[in-house]
Each structure stands twice: as structure tokens, then as C-alpha cells.
N, C-alpha and C positions, 0 to 999 in steps of 0.2 A: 161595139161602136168603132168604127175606122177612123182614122187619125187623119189630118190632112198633114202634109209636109209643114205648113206653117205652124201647125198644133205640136206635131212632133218634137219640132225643133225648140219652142219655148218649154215643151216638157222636158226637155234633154238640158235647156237652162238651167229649168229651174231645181232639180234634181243635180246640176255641178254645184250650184249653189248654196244648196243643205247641205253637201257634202263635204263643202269647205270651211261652211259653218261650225260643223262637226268636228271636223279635224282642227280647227281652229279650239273650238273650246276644249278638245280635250289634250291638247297640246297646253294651254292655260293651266290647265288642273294639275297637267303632269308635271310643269315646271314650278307651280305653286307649291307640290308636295316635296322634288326636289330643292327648292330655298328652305321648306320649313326644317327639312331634314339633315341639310350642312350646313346648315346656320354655322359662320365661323360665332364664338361665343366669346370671347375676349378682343376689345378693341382697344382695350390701353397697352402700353407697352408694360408687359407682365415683370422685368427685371427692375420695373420702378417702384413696385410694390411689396411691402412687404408679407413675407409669406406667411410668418405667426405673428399672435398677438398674443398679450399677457394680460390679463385682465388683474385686480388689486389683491384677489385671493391667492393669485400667482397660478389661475388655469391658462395652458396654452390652449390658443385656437387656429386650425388655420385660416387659410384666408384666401376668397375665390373672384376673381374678374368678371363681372357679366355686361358686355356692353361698354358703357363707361362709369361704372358703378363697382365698387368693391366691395364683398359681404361677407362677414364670415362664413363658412364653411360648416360651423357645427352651431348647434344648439347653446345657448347662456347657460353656465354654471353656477354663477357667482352667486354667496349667500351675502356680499358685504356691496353698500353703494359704494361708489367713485371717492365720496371723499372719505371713506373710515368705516362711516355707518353703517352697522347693521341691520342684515334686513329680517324683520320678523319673520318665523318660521317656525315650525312645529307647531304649530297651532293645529289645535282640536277640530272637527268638523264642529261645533258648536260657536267658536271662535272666530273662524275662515266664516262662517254664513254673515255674522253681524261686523267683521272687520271692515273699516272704510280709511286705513292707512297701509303701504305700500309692505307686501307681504309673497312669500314663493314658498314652493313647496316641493318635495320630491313624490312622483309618482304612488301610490300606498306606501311609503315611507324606504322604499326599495333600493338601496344604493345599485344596484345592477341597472336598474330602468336608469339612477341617474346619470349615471356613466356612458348611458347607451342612449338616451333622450335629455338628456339636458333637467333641468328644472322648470318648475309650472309658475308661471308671476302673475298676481292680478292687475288690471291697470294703471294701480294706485301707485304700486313700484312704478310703473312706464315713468309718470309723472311726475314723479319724486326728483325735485329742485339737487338732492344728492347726486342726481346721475348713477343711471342702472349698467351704462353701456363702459368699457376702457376708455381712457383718455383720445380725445382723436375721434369717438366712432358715437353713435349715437342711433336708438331703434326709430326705423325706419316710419316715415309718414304715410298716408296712404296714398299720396300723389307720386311716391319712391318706389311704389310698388305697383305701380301703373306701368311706371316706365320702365322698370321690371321684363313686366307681363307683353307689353308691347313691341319688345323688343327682340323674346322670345316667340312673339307670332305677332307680326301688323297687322291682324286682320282683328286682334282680339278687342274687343268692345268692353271699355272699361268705364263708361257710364255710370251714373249713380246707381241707377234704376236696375240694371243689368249684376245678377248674381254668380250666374257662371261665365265669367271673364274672357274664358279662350280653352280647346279643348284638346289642347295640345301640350301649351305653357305647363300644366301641374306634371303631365307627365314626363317635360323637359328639367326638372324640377325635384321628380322624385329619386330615392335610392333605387335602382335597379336589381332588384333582386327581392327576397322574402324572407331576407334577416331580421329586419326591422317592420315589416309589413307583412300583411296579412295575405294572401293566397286570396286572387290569383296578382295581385298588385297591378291591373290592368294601365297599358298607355302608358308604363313607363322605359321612357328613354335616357334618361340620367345626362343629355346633351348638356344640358346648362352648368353639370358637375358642383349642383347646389347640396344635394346629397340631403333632401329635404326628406325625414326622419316621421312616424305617425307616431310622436310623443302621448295625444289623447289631450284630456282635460280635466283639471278638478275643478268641479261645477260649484252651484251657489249655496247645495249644503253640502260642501267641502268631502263630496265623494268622487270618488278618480275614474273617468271612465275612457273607452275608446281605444287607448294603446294597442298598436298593430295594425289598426282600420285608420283612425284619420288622426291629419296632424295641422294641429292651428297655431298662428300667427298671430300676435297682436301685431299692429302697428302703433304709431305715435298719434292717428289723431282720433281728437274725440268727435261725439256726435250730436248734434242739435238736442237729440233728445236723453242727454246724459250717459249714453254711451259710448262702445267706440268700435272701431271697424278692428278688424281682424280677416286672415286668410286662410283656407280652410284645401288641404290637399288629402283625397278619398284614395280607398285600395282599390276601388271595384272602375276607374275610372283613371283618364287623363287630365281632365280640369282641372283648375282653377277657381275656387270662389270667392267671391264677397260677401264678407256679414259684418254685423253687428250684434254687439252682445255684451249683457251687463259688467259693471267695473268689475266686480268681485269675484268674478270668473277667474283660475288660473289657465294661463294658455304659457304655449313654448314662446320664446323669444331669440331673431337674430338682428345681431348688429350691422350698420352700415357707416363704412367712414367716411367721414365729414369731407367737404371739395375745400 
């Protein structure tokens, strides 16, 4: 088919057009991966902050900036609440199944996991009027962990409805390496220097499983349908999830202090 000059010339348009199109989008994409990836990650002034904290057993913890939010750094230890009380523990798989007051546990009873993953708490401790958290800090809500997430990626979708959150945030998130995680510990960049650990879980008859592979989160709030949300970080993956999942479940726990 032969072209006429006026046909030519709107195809020569329309062909600058798509090409600007193009380079436009992919200029978008290139600089969207560039923000997700220098994200500066601390916006308070870091000399205002203190860097450990002591929790009532007397475990030090450090303590990390994300945004305008300060977290601890590792995993909860503590076997005693905030004011004296102690919190139940060593309890039997038979015991852990029917408990419905605030109770933790270590990994198959493993002080090496606990040293290395913190302790397992059911929600019941979250909730407990004693306080689970050091003086000053308190576990985190699930709207704290939103802004979290959002902060670590704007683009990420923290909707109710919405289970994987952002697919980047877990692996801003995670340890970097496969000390604590299982091979191949995919999408992790350790940017957020949250140094989030895959402690595992001791489920609802009080057997421990997961360690290496994934590591959960309670947060502070409950759920319409008498549960509570929690945050779930994979080996195989960079995400982010949202769940929920029954009180008597043990999961890891981190503090956040109080504004």
C-alpha cells in the first residue's frame, strides 16, 4: 500500500507518541524502584532516641527508627509483666491448648532458639492489664503497623480485605542472610534494619512449628470475631502479610514506644 505524505506524516506522529509514552513509563518504573530502594529509613533525629532498653527481667534490647516510629530491634524475652507478675509458662501442650489467660513460651523448650528468636506469647499476655511491653513502649496496634508498612512502600495496600500488604516491605524487614532463615530467604533487603527474625509458632495444641521459614507478629488489636490480627514474614518471599488467628496461638512479639 503506498503511503500519501499526509498519511506518512501522522504515522511518524503517531509512532513519536508511543515512544514518548514508553520512555515516559519506563522512566516512572525506573524511578519508583529507585525511591523504594534508598528509602532514607529513619526520620527522627536518631541522638534523641534511646538506643537500649531494659525490659523488668533486666533483658536489654536495642532500639531501631523506622519513619517516625521507634521499635525495638529484637524479639520480646520477658517471662515477667511490667508490674512483677509472672507470666505463665512451661505449660504442657495439653495445658497451652485449653489456657485462656496470658501465657509464653520458648520454642520446644530450646534456650538457643530463645536467645536467637525471642519468646512465643499468646494474645492473652498481649492483653493483659499487667503490661507485656517495658515501661514507655507498648505492642504495637494493627493500624501501627500499617504505617509501618506504608512507609516502607506507598504503594502498599493495607486494606482490610488485602492479605499481602506490599511486596517489598517484608523483605525491607527481614534479616538478611540465612542465619536465622531458611534458604533461599528470598527479597530480602534488611533497608528498614528491623532485623525481623522467623521465630515460627506454637499453634493451638501447644506444638512448635515453622522456625527458619516464617516469623509472626501479634499485634495489639483484636478482631470482631474474637481474634486478633497478626503479621506474618516468609523465607521464599519479600511480602508482608495480614492475618488473623486464634488467641491461644503463641507468636513472636515487638515493642513500640509510646508518642
Amino acid at each position: 500500500m503506498k503511503l500519501t505524505k499526509k498519511s506518512s506524516l501522522l504515522l511518524l506522529s503517531f509512532c513519536s507518541i508511543v515512544s514518548i509514552i514508553n520512555v515516559e513509563s519506563k522512566s516512572k518504573k525506573s524511578n519508583l524502584g529507585a525511591a523504594r530502594e534508598n528509602k532514607v529509613i529513619a526520620s527522627l533525629p536518631v541522638d534523641t532516641i534511646p538506643r537500649t532498653v531494659k525490659d523488668v527481667d533486666g533483658n536489654i534490647y536495642k532500639t531501631v527508627v523506622i519513619g517516625t516510629q521507634v521499635w525495638l530491634q529484637e524479639n520480646l524475652r520477658t517471662k515477667t509483666y511490667r508490674n512483677g507478675k509472672p507470666i505463665a509458662n512451661k505449660l504442657s501442650n495439653a495445658q497451652w491448648k485449653i489456657n485462656k489467660v496470658g501465657a509464653c513460651a520458648v520454642y520446644n523448650n530450646d534456650s538457643i532458639k530463645e536467645n536467637a528468636f525471642g519468646r512465643l506469647y499468646n494474645w492473652y499476655a498481649i492483653a493483659n492489664a499487667a503490661g507485656l511491653c517495658p515501661a514507655g513502649w507498648h505492642v504495637p496496634k494493627d493500624a501501627e503497623w500499617n504505617k509501618m508498612v506504608m512507609y516502607l512502600d506507598h504503594y502498599a495496600d493495607t486494606t482490610e480485605l488485602k492479605r499481602v500488604q506490599s511486596e517489598i516491605a517484608g523483605g525491607a524487614l527481614k534479616e538478611v542472610d540465612i542465619k536465622h532463615w531458611a534458604t533461599p530467604n528470598t527479597g530480602a533487603t534488611g533497608t528498614a534494619n528491623f532485623l525481623g527474625f522467623s521465630g515460627g509458632n506454637k499453634g493451638i495444641d501447644g506444638k512448635c512449628n515453622d522456625v527458619g521459614s516464617y516469623g509472626y507478629w501479634w499485634t495489639g488489636t483484636s478482631t470482631p470475631t474474637n481474634e486478633a490480627y497478626g503479621r506474618l514474614l516468609s523465607y521464599f518471599n519479600g511480602n508482608i502479610d495480614k492475618f488473623k488467628a486464634a488467641k491461644n496461638i503463641g507468636f513472636s512479639v515487638r515493642c513500640i514506644k509510646n508518642k
